[in-house]
Each structure stands twice: as C-alpha cells, then as structure tokens.
py3Dmol code that shows the C-alpha trace and the ligand (Angstrom):
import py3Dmol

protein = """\
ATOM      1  CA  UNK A   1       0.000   0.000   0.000  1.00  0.00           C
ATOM      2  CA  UNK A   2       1.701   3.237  -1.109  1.00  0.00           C
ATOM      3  CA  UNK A   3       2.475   5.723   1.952  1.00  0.00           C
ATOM      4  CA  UNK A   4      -0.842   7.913   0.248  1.00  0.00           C
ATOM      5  CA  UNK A   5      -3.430   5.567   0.473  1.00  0.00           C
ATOM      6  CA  UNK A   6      -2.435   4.743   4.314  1.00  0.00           C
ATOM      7  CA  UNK A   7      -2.098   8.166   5.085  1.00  0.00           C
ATOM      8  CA  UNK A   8      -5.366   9.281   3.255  1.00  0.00           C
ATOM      9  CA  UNK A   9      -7.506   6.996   5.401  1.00  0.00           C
ATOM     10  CA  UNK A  10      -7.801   9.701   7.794  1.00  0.00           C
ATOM     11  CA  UNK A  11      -8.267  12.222   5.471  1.00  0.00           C
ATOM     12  CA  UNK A  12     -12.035  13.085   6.612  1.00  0.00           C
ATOM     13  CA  UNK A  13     -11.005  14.382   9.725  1.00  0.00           C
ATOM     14  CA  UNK A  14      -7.204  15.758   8.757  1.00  0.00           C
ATOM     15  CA  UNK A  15      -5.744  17.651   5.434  1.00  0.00           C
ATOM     16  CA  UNK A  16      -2.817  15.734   4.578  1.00  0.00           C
ATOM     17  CA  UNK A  17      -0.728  18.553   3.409  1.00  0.00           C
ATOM     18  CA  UNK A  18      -1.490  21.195   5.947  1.00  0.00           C
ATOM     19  CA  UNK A  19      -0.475  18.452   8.330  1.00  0.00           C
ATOM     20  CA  UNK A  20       2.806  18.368   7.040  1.00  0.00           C
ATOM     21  CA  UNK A  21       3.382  22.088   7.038  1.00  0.00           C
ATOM     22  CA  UNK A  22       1.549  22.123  10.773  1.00  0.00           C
ATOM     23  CA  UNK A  23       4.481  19.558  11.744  1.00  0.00           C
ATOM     24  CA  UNK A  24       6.660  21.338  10.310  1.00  0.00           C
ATOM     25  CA  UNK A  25       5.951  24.401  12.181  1.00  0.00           C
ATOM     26  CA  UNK A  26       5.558  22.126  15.494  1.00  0.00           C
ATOM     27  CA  UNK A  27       8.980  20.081  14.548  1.00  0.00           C
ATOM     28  CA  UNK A  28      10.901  23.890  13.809  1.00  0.00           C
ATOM     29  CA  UNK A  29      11.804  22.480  10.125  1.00  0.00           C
ATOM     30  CA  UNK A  30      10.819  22.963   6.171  1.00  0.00           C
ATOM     31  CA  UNK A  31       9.134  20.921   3.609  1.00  0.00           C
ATOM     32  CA  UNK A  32      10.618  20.848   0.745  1.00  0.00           C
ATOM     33  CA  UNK A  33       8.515  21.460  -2.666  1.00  0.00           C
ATOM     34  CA  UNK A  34      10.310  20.779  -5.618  1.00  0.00           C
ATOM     35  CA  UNK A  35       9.331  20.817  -8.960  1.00  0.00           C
ATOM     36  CA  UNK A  36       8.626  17.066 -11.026  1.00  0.00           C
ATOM     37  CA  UNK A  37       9.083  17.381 -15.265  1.00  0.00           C
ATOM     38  CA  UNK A  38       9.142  13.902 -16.212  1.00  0.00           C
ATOM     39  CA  UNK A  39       9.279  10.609 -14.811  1.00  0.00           C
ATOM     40  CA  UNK A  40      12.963  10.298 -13.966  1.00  0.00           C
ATOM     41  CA  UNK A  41      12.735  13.404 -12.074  1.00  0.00           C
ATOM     42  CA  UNK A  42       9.759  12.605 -10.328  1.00  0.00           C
ATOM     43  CA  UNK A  43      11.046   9.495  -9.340  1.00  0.00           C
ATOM     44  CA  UNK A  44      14.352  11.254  -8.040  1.00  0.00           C
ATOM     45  CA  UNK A  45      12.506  13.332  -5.423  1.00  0.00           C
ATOM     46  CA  UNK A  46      10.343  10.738  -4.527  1.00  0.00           C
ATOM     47  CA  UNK A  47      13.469   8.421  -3.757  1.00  0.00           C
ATOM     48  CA  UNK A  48      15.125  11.143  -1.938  1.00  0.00           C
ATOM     49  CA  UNK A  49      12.180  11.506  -0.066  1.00  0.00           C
ATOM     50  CA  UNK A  50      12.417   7.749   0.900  1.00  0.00           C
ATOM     51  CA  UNK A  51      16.159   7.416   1.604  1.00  0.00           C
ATOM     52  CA  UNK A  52      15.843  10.797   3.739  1.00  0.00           C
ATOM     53  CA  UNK A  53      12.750   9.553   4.947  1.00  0.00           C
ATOM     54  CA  UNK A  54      11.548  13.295   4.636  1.00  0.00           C
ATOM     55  CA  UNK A  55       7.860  14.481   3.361  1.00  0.00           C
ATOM     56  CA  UNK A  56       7.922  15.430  -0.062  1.00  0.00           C
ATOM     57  CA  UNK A  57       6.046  17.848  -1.944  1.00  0.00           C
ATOM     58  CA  UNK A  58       5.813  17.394  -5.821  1.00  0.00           C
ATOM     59  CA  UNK A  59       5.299  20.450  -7.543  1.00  0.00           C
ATOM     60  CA  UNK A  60       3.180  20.305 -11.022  1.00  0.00           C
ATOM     61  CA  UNK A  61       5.026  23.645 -11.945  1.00  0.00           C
ATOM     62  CA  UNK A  62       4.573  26.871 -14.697  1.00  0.00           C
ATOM     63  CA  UNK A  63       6.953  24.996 -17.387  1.00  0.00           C
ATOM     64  CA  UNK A  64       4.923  21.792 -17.595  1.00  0.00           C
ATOM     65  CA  UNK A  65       1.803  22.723 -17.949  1.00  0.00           C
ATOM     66  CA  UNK A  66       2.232  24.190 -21.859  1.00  0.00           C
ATOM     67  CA  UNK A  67       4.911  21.326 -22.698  1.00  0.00           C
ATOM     68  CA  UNK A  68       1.939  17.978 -21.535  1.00  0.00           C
ATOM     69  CA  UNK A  69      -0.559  19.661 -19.625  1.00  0.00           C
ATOM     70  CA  UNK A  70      -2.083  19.541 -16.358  1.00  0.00           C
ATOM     71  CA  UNK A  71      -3.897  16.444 -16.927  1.00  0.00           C
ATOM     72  CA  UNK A  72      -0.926  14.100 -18.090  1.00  0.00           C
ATOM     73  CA  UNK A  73       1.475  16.534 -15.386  1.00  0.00           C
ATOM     74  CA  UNK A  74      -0.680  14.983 -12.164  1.00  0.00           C
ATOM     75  CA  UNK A  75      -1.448  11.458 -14.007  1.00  0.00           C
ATOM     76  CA  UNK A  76       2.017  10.945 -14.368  1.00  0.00           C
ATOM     77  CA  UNK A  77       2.929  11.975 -10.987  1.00  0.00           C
ATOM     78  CA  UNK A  78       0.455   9.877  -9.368  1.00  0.00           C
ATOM     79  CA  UNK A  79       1.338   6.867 -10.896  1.00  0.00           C
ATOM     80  CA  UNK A  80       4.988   7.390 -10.507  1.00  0.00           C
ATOM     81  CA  UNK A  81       4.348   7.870  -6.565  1.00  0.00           C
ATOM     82  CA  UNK A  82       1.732   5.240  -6.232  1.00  0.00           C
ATOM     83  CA  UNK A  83       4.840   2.731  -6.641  1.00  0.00           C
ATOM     84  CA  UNK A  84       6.512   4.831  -3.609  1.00  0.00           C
ATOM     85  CA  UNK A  85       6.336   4.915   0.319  1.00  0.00           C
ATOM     86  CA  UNK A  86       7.505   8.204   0.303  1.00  0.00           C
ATOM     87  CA  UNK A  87       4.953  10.510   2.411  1.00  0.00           C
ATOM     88  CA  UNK A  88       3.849  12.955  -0.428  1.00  0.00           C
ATOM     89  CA  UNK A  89       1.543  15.525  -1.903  1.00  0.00           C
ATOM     90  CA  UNK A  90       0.726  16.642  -5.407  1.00  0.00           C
ATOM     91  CA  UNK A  91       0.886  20.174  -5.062  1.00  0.00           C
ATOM     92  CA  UNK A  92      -0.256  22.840  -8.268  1.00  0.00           C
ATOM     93  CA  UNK A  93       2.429  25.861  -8.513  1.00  0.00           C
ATOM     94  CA  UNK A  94       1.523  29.169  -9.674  1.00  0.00           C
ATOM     95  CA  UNK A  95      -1.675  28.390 -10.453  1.00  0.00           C
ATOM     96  CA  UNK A  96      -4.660  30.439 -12.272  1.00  0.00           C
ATOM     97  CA  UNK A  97      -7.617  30.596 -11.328  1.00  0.00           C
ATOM     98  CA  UNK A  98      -9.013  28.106 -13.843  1.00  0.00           C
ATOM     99  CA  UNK A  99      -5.973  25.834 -13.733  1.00  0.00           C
ATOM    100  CA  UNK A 100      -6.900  25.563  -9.718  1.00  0.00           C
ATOM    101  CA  UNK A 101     -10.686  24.285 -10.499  1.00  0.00           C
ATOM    102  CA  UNK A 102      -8.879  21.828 -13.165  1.00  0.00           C
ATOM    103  CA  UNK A 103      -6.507  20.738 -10.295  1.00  0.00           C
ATOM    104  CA  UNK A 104      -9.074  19.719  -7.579  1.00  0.00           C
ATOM    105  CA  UNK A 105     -10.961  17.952 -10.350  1.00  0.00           C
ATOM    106  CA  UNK A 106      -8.359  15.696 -10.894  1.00  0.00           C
ATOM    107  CA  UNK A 107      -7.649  15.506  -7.543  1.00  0.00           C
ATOM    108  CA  UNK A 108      -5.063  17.187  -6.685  1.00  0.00           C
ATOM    109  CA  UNK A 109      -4.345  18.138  -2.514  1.00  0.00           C
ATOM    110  CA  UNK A 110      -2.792  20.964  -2.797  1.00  0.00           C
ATOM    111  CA  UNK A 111      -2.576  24.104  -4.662  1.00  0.00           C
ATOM    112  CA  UNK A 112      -1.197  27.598  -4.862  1.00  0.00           C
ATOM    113  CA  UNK A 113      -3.624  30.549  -6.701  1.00  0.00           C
ATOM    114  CA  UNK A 114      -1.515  32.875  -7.971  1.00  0.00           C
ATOM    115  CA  UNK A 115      -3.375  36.344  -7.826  1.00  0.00           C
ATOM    116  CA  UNK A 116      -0.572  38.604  -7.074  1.00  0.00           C
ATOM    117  CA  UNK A 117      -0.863  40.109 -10.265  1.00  0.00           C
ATOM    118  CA  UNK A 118      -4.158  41.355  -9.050  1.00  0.00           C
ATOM    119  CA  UNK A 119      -5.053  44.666  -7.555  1.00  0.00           C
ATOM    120  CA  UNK A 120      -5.118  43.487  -3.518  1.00  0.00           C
ATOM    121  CA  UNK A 121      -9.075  44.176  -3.570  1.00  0.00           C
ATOM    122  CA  UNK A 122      -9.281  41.779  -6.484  1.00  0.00           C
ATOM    123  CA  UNK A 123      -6.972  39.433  -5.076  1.00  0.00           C
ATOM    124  CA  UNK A 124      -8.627  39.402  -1.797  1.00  0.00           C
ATOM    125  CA  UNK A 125     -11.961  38.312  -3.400  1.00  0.00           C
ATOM    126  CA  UNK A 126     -10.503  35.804  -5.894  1.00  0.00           C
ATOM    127  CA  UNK A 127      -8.259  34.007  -3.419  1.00  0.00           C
ATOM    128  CA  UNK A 128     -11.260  33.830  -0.760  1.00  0.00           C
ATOM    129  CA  UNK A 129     -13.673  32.561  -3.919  1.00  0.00           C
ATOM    130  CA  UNK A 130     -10.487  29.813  -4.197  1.00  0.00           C
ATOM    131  CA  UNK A 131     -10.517  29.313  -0.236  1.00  0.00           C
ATOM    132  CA  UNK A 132     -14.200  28.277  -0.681  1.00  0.00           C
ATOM    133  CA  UNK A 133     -14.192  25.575  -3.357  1.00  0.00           C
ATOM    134  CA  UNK A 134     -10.398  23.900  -2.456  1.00  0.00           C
ATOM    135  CA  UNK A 135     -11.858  23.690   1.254  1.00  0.00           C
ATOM    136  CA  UNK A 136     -15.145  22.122   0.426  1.00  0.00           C
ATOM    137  CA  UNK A 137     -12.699  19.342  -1.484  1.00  0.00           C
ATOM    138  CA  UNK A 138     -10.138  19.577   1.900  1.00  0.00           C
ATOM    139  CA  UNK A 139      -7.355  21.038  -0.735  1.00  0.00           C
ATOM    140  CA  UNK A 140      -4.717  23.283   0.757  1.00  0.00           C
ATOM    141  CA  UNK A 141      -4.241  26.576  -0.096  1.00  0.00           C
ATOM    142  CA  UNK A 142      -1.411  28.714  -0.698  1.00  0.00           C
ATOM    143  CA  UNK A 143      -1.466  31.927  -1.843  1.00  0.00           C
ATOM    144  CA  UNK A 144       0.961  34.773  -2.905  1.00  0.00           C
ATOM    145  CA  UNK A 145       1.408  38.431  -1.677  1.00  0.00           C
ATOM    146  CA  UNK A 146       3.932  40.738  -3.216  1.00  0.00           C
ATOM    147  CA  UNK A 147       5.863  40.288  -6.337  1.00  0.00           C
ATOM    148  CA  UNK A 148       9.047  37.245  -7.047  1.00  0.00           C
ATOM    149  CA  UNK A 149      10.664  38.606  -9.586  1.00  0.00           C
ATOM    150  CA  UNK A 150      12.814  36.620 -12.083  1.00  0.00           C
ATOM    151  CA  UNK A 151      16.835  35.908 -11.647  1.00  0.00           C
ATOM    152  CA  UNK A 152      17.867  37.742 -14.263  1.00  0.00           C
ATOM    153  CA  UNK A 153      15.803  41.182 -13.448  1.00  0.00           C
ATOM    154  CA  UNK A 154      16.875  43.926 -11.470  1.00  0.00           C
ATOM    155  CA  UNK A 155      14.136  45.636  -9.578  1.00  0.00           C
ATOM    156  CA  UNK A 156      13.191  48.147  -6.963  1.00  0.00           C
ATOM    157  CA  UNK A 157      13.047  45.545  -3.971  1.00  0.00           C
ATOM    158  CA  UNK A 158      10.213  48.393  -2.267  1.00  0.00           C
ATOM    159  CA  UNK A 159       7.382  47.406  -4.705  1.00  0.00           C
ATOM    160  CA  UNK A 160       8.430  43.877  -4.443  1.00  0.00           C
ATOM    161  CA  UNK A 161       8.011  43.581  -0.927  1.00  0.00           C
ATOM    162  CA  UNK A 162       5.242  41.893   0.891  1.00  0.00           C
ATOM    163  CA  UNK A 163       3.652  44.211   3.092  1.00  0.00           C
ATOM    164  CA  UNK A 164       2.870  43.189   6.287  1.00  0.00           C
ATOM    165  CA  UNK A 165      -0.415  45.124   6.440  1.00  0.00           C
ATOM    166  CA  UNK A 166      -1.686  43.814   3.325  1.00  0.00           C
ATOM    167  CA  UNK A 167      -0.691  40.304   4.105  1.00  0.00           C
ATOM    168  CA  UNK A 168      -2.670  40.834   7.797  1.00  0.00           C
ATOM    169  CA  UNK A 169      -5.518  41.537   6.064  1.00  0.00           C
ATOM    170  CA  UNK A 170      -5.091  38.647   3.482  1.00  0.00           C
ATOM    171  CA  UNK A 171      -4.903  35.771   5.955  1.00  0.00           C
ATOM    172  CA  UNK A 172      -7.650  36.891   7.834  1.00  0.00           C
ATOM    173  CA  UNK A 173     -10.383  37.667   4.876  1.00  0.00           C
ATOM    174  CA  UNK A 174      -8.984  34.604   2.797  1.00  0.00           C
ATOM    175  CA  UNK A 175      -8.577  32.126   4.916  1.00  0.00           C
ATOM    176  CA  UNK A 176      -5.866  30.337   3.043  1.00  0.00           C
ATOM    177  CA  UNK A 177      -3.975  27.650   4.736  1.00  0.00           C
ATOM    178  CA  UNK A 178       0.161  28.927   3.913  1.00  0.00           C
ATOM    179  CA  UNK A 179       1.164  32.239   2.135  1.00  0.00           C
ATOM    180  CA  UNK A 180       3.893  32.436   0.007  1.00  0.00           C
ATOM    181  CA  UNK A 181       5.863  35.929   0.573  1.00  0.00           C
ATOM    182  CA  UNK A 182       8.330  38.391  -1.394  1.00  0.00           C
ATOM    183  CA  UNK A 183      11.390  39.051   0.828  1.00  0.00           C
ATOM    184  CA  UNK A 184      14.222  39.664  -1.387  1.00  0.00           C
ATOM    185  CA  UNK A 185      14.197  35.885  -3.126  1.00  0.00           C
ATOM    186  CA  UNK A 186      14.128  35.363  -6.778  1.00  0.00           C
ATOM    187  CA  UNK A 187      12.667  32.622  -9.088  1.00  0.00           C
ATOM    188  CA  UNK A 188      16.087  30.577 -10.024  1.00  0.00           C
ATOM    189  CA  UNK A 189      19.254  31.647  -9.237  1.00  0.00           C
ATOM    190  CA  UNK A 190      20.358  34.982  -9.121  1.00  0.00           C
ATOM    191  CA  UNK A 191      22.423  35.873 -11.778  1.00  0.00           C
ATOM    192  CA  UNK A 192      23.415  39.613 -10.439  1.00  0.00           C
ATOM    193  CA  UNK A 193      24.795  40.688  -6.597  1.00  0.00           C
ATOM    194  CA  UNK A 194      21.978  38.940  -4.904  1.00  0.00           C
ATOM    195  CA  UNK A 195      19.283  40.809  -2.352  1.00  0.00           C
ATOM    196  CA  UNK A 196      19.983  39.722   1.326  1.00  0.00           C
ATOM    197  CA  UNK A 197      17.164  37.777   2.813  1.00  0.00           C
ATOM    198  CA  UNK A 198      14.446  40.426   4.786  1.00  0.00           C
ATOM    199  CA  UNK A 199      14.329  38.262   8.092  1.00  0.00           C
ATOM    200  CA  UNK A 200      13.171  41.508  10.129  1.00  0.00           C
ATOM    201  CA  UNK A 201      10.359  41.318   7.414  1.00  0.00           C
ATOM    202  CA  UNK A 202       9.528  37.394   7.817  1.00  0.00           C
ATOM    203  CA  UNK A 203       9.818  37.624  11.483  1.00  0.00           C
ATOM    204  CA  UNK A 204       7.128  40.496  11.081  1.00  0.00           C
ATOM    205  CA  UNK A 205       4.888  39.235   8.577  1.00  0.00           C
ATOM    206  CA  UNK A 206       5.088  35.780  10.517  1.00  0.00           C
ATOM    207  CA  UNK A 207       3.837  37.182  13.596  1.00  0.00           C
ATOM    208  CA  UNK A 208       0.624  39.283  11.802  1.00  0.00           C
ATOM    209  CA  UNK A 209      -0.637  36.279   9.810  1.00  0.00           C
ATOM    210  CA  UNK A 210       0.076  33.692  12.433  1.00  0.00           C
ATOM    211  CA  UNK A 211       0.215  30.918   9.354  1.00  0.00           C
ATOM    212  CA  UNK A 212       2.938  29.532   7.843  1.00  0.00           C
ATOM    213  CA  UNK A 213       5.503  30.983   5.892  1.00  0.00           C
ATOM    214  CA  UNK A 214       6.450  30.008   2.048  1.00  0.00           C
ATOM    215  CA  UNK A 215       9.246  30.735   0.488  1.00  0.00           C
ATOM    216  CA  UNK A 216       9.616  30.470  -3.581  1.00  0.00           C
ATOM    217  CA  UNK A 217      13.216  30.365  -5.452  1.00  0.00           C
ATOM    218  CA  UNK A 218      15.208  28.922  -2.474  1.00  0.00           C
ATOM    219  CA  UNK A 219      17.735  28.073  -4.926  1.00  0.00           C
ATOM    220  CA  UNK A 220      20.688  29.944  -4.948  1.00  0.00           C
ATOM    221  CA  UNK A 221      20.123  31.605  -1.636  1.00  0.00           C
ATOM    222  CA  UNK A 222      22.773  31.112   1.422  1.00  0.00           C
ATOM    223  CA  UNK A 223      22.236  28.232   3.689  1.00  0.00           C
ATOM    224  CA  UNK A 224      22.404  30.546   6.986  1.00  0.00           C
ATOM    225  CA  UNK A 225      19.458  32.904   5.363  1.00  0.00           C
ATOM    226  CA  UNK A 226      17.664  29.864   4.673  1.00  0.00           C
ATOM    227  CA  UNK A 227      17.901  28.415   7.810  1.00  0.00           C
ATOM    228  CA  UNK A 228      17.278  31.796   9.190  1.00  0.00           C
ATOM    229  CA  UNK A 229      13.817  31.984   7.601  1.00  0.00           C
ATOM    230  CA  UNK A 230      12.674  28.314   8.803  1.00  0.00           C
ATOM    231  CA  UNK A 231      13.294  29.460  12.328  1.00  0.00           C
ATOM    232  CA  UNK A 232      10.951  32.788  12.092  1.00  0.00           C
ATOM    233  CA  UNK A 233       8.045  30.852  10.027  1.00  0.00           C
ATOM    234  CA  UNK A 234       8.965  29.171   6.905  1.00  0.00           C
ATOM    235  CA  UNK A 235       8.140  25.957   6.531  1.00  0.00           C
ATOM    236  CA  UNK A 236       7.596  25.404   2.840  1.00  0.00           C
ATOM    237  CA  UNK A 237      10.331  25.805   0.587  1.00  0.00           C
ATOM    238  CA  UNK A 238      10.092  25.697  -3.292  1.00  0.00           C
ATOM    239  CA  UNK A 239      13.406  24.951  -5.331  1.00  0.00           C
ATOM    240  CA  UNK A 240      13.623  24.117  -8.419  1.00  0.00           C
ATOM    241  CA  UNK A 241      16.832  25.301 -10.322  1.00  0.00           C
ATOM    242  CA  UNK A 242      19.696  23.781  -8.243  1.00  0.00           C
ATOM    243  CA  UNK A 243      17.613  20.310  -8.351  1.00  0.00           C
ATOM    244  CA  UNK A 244      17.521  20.334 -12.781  1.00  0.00           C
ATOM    245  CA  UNK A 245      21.500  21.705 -12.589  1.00  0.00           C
ATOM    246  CA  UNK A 246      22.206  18.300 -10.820  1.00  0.00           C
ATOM    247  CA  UNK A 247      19.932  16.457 -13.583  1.00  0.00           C
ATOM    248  CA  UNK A 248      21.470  18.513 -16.129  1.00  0.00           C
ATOM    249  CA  UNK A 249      25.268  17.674 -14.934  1.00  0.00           C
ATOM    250  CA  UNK A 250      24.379  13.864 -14.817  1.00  0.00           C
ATOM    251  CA  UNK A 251      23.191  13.742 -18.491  1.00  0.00           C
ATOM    252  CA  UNK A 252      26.041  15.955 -19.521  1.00  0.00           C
ATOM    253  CA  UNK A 253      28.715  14.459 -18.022  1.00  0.00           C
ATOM    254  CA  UNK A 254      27.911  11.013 -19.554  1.00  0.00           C
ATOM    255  CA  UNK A 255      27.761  12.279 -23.061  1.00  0.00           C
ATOM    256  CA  UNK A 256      30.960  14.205 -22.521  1.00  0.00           C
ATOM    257  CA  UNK A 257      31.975  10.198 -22.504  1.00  0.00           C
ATOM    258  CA  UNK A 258      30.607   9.723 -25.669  1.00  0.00           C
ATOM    259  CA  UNK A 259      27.534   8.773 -27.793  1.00  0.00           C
ATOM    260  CA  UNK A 260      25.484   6.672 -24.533  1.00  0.00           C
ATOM    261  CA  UNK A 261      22.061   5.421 -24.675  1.00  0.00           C
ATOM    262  CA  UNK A 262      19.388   8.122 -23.944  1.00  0.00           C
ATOM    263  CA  UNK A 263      18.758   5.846 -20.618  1.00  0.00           C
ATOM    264  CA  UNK A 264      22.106   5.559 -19.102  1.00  0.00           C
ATOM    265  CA  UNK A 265      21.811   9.390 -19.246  1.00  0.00           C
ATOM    266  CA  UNK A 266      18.922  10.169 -17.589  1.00  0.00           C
ATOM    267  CA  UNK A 267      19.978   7.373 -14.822  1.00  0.00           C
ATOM    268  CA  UNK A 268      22.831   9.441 -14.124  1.00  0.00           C
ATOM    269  CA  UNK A 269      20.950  12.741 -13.829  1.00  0.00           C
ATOM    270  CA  UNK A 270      18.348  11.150 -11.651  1.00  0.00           C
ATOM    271  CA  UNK A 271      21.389   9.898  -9.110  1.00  0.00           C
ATOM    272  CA  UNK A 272      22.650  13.228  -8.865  1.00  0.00           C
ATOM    273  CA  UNK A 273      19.537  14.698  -8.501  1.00  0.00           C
ATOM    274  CA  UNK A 274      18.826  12.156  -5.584  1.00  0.00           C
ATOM    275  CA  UNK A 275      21.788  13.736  -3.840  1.00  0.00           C
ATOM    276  CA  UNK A 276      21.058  17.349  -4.517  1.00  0.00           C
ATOM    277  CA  UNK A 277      17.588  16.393  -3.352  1.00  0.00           C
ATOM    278  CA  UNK A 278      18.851  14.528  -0.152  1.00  0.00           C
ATOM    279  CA  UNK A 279      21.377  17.747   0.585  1.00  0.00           C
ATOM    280  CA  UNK A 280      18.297  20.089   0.538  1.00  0.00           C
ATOM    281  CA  UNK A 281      16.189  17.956   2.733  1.00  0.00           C
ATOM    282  CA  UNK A 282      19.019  18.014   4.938  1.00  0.00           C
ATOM    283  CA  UNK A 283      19.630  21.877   5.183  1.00  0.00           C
ATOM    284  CA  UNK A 284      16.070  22.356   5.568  1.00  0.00           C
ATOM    285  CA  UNK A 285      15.415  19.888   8.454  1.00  0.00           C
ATOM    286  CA  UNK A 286      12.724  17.925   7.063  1.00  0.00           C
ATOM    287  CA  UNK A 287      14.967  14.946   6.958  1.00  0.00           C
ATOM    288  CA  UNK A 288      14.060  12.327   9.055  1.00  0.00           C
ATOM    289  CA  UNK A 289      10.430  13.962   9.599  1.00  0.00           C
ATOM    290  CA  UNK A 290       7.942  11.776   7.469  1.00  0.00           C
ATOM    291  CA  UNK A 291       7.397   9.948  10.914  1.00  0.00           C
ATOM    292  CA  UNK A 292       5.466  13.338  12.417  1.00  0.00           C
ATOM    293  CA  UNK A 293       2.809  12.736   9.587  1.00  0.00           C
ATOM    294  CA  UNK A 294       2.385   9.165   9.695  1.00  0.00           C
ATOM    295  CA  UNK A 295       2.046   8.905  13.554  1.00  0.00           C
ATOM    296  CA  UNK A 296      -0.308  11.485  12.911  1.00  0.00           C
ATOM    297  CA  UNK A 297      -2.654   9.758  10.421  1.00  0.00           C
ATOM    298  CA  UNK A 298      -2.613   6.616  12.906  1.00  0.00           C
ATOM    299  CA  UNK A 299      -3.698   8.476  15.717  1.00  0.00           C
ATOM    300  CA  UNK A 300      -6.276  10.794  13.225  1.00  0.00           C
ATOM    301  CA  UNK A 301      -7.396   7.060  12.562  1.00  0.00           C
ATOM    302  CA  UNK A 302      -7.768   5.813  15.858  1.00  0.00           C
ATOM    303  CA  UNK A 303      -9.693   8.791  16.753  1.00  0.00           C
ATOM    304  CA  UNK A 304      -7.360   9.547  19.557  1.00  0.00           C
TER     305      UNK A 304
END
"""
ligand_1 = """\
1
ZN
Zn 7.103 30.589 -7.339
"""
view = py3Dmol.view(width=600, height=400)
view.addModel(protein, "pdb")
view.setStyle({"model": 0}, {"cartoon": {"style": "trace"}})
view.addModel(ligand_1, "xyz")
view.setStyle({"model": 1}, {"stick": {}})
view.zoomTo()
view.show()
C-alpha cells in the first residue's frame, strides 16, 4: 500500500498537506517542494524523499503545464508515486484561477492561486472565492502576496516587498492555509549581486498572519538565510533550479563520454539529482520527519 493511500484513510477528519506544514511548524523544520518534469525526475525526489525519509512535496510547476498539460502533469505523478512509500503531496504551482478548479478535479491536494498580479481588492476576493471551493474538497491553499521577480531582473526591492499590512488583512479575509511571501528571493538563481534575505520582514509578517511561511526560489540563496527563515516561520520551501543543474550535470557528463544510450543518461541525472535532493532535505530539516505525519494519520485514525 503506497504511503498515500495509508495516510489518506484519515483524510475526513485531517488535510494531509497542511499536516505536514503544521508539523513542520511544530517540529521547527521545512518541507521541501520541488518541482517534477518527467518521470525520472519525479522518481528522483520521490526516492530522496524515501532514503531521507523526509515528506515530499511534488510540484506540477509553470513549465509543464504548456509542454503535456495539467492532466498528463498529475497522471504521471500519481502513478509514478503510487509505486513509492515516500509521504507525499501533489501540489499545483503558480496556479490560475481556472488551472486551480482543473486541479481539484483531478484531484489534486494541494494548490497555490496565484493572484498577485491582481489589484489586492481583487486578489482578496478571488483568493477567498479559491478558499471556498479547495476547502469544500479539503485542498490546501497557498497563496501569494507581493511580487518574485525573475533571476535575471533587477528591480526596486520596495514594490516587491510583501507588506505586512496587506498580508494581515489577506490571511484573515482569505482564509488560506500557507502564504507564500516576497522578501528579497528570486525565481532561479540569481544571476546579479543577490538581495539579502528580509528576516526583520519574515519575522514580522510571521507574527501578523500567524500561518505559515512560504518561500519560492530557495535556490541559490545562502544556507544561513535559509535556515534563518525556517526558524521565524517558513516551513515550505520551493526549489527548483539547483535540483535540474544536478539532472542537467548527470546527463552531460555522460555524453561528454561519448555517444550513450538516452537511458544511461537520464539514470545518471536522476542519481545526482537524488543527492542534490537529499542535501536540501538536509539543510532544511525535514529529513528524518515523514514519521510526524504518519504517527499522525494513525492516531487521526484511531480517533485519539
Ligand atoms: Zn514561485
């Protein structure tokens, strides 16, 4: 029986995903969310997840949706992790507002509305609108406030910032479950002098919202700031880019050998992503934490 199905059998009376993060917060450690884009490197998280014996989530992210689509993005997943014991969750990134209704009809647990390019009124209303429906399905929500800009832009940090009044008032008339925040992090690595981490600014928004914390682009920021932000309310953190770099140096440094078969390639990639994968789960402490959710689903069983 795959770690889902056992863990899902107390899903009437607990979220499976907001469980995680809720451990997370309880345990003073990350999840890790990292992004699947085909079966090799689905499979690589979801063995990392098992050798670290870490929760896991897999992210159905903005790049796959054009190349297969959502459909064949959380079919594949599921089958890939129905063969694993790894605790996981299927979890939709940067999602629109119709791309979220598609993702709880297929069944997906967890998923992020993306409305920050909304004006905050608008965004308010959608997101809550979103709150409704995913909750009525027990879906998590996450939701963004402020901007994440790209690596390779160079912005005014100011208008980029979350701001802790807004995101107050977000929480509280949205009722979303985790909120993603701006605080000087990029999308992939940054490829000029990079922004420090805000802490002061986590620490505060932390403390108005009272949920927990998501950070997006971890990749390619410094281990300290990272560890930083776990201890004043992060507990989700989405990487990506240093994950495909490992897949990326696998493939290439087998053909550097030499014509190879398309699969000794990929098996490569997928090894080294299994490391990069294990060193994250590592830094951000969820290693060794997949217990906190199963005891948790026994006891949610048990009725305890
Ligand atoms: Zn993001």
């Amino acid at each position: 029986m795959s770690a889902e199905v056992f863990l899902r059998r107390g899903n009437d009376i607990m979220n499976l995903p907001l469980s995680i993060v809720r451990a997370a917060e309880a345990g003073g450690y990350a999840v890790g969310a990292f992004n699947m884009h085909n079966d090799e490197t689905t499979q690589a998280l979801l063995i990392a997840a098992e050798r670290a014996n870490a929760p896991v989530f897999l992210q159905v992210g903005r790049a796959i949706i054009p190349h297969i689509g959502l459909r064949k993005a959380y079919e594949m997943t599921k089958r890939i992790a129905a063969e694993s014991d790894a605790v996981h969750v299927i979890h939709l990134d940067h999602g629109s507002f119709d791309e979220v209704l598609e993702a709880i009809k297929l069944g997906f647990t967890s998923i992020m509305y993306d409305g920050a390019h909304l004006p905050f009124e608008e965004n308010i209303r959608t997101t809550r609108r979103v709150v409704e429906l995913a909750h009525d399905f027990g879906v998590m929500v996450e939701a963004e406030l402020g901007r994440i800009p790209d690596a390779d832009q160079a912005v005014d940090w100011s208008s980029y910032y979350t701001d802790p009044d807004e995101a107050e008032r977000f929480a509280a008339e949205t009722g979303i479950d985790i909120l993603a925040i701006s605080a000087g992090v990029v999308h992939g690595v940054p490829t000029m002098e990079p922004q420090p981490l805000a802490i002061d600014l986590v620490r505060d928004i932390k403390e108005r919202v009272g949920i927990p914390l998501v950070l997006h682009g971890a990749s390619g920021v410094p281990d300290v700031e990272l560890t930083d932000a776990v201890k004043h309310g992060v507990h989700k953190l989405n990487a990506d880019t240093d994950l495909r770099l490992a897949f990326r140096r696998g493939i290439e440094e087998t053909w550097a050998q030499g014509d190879r078969q398309f699969e000794v390639a990929v098996t490569r990639g997928r090894a080294l992503m299994v490391e990069a994968t294990i060193e994250k789960m590592r830094l951000y402490g969820c290693a060794g934490h997949a217990d906190d959710v199963r005891v948790a689903a026994v006891s949610a069983d048990r009725g305890w």
